[in-house]
KEPAKOL-819868 format. One line per 2 residues: number of its first residue (from 1); their letters; for each residue x, y, z of C-alpha. Coordinates in nm, 3 decimals. Layout:
BEGIN
NUM = a = X,Y,Z | ...
//
This chain:
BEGIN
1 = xx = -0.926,-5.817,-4.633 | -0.957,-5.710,-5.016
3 = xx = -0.634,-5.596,-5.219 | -0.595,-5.244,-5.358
5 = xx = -0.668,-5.368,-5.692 | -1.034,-5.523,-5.577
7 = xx = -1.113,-5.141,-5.494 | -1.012,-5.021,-5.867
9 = xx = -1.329,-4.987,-5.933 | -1.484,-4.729,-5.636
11 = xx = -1.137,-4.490,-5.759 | -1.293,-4.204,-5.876
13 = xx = -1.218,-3.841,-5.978 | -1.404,-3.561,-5.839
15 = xx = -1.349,-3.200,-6.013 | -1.527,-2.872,-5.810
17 = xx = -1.434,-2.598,-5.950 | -1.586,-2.291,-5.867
19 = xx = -1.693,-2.057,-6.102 | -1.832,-1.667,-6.180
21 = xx = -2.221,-1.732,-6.102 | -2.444,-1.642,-6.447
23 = xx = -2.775,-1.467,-6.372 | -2.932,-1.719,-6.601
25 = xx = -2.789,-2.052,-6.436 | -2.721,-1.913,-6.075
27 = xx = -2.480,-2.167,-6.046 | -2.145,-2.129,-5.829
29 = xx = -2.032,-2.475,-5.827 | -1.989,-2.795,-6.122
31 = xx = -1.934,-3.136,-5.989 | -1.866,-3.427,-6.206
33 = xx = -1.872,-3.744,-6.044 | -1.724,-4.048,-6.201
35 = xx = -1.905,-4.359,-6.038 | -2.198,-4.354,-5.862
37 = xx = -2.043,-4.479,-5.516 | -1.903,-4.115,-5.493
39 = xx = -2.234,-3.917,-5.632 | -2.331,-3.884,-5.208
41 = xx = -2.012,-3.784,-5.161 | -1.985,-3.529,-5.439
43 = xx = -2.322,-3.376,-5.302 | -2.185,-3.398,-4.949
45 = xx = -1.861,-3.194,-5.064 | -2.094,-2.941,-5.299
47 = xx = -2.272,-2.887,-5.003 | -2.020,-2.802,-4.742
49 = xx = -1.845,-2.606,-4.995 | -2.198,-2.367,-5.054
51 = xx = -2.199,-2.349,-4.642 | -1.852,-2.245,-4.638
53 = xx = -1.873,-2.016,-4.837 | -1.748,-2.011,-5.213
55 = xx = -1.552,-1.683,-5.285 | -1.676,-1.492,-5.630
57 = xx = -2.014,-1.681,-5.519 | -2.355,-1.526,-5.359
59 = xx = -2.427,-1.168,-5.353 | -2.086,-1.082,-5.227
61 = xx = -1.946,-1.050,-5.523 | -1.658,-0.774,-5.556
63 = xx = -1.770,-0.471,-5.647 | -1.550,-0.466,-5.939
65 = xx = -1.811,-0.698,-6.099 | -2.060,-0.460,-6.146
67 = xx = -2.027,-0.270,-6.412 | -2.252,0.085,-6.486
69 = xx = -2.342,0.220,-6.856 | -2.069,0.482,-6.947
71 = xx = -2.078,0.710,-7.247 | -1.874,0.988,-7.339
73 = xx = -1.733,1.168,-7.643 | -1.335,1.225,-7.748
75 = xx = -1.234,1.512,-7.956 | -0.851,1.645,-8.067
77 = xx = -0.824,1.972,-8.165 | -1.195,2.026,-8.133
79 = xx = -1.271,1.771,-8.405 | -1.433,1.448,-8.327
81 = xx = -1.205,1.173,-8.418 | -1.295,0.763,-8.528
83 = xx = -1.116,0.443,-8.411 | -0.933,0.608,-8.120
85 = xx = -0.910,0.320,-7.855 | -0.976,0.421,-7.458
87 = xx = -0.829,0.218,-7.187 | -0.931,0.305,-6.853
89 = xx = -0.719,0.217,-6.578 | -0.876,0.176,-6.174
91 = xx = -0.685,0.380,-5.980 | -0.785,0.119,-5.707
93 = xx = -0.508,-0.131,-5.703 | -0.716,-0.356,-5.528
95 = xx = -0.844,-0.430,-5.880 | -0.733,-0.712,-6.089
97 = xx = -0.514,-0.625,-6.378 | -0.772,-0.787,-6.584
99 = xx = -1.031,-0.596,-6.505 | -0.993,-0.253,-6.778
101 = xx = -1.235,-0.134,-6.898 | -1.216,-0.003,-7.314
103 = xx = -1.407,0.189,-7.566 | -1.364,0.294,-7.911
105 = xx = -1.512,0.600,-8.093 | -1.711,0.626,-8.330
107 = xx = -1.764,0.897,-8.652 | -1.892,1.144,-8.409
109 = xx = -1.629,1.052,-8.192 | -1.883,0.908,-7.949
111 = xx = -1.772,0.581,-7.718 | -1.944,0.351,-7.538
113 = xx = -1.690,0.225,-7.228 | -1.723,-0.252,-7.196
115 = xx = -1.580,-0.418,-6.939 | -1.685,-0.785,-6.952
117 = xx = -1.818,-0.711,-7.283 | -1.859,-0.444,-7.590
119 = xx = -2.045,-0.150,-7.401 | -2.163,-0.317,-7.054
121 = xx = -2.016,-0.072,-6.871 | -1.758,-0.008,-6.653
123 = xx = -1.731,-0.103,-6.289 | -1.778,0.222,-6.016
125 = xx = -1.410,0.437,-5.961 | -1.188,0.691,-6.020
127 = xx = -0.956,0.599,-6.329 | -0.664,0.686,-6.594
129 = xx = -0.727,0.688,-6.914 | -0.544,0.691,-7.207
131 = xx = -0.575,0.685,-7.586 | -0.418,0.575,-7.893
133 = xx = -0.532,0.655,-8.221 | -0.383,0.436,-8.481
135 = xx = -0.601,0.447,-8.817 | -0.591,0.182,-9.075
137 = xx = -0.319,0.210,-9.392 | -0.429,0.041,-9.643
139 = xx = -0.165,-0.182,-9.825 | -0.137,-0.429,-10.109
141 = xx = -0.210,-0.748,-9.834 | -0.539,-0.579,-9.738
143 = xx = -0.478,-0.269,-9.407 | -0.298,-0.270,-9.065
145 = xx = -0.294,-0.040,-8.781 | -0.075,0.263,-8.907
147 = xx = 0.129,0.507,-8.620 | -0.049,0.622,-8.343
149 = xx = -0.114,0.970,-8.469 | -0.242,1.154,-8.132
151 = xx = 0.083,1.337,-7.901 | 0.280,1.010,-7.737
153 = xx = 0.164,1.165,-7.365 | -0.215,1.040,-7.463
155 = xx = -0.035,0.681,-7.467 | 0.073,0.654,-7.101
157 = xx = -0.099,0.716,-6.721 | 0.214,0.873,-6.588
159 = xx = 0.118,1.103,-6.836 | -0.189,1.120,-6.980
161 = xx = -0.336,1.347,-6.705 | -0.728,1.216,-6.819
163 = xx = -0.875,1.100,-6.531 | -1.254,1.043,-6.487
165 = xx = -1.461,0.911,-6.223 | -1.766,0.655,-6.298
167 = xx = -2.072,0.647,-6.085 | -2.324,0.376,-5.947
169 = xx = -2.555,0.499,-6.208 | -2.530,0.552,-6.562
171 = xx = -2.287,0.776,-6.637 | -2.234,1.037,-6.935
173 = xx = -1.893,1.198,-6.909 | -1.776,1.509,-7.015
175 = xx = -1.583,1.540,-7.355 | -1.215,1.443,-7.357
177 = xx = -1.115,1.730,-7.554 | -0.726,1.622,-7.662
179 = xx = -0.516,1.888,-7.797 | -0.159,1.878,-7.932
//
């Protein structure tokens, strides 16, 4: 019978971890293998793992991974305003907390609402929103956010009152007219 140490060698670390599927790679699962006495075993487990079922995997992925172009448009007292930051909160708690979506406006006071990324969308929902608008001040070191110069109730969902609801389709949404 051979010792522990005589089996050093065959000791091996396996690592699957699954992981979001891209649409370019398709891939749900990455294997490393550190001998080659394990690779049938590491495409054993891989395998077994795919029947199983891997969760974030396949098309079942949640729904609150597809996101939908949203536009919209912010004014405050009937002016557009620019730099004013959206958050947009799913009233669905069965979201993740890291899933909220954000825009900023631009000159026109036109946003563009990014999930997962600047302006991908935003995922199907009804949702809170609030807004800050915190211009630049510029200073002798260079410019930092200044106050937040819309009314404090814009800041919060308990009190915000902006809801809006984003479709399965490209969505346009009416003007969040702000006032003070």
């Amino acid at each position: 019978m051979k010792n522990l140490a005589d089996h050093q060698e065959h000791n091996v670390a396996l690592v699957v971890t699954p992981v979001r599927p891209t649409e370019s790679s398709g891939a749900c699962i990455w294997t490393r293998a550190t001998s080659r006495s394990t690779k049938n075993f590491a495409v054993l487990a891989v395998a077994t793992l795919l029947l199983a079922g891997v969760p974030g995997c396949g098309s079942g992925k949640p729904s609150w991974e597809h996101v939908f172009t949203t536009t919209g448009s912010l004014t405050f007292n009937g002016q557009p305003i620019e730099g004013a930051v959206l958050v947009f909160t799913p009233k669905d708690e069965s979201i993740p907390s890291t899933v909220r979506p954000m825009a900023r406006t631009d000159a026109s006071g036109h946003f563009e609402v990014g999930t997962y990324d600047i302006a991908d969308g935003a995922p199907e929902g009804d949702y809170d929103v609030v807004v800050t608008w915190t211009p630049l001040v510029k200073h002798a070191g260079g410019a930092s956010p200044g106050p937040n110069r819309l009314p404090p109730r814009y800041a919060s969902t308990a009190t915000s009152k902006l809801t809006v609801h984003i479709n399965s389709d490209d969505t346009q949404l009416e003007t969040l007219a702000l006032t003070r």
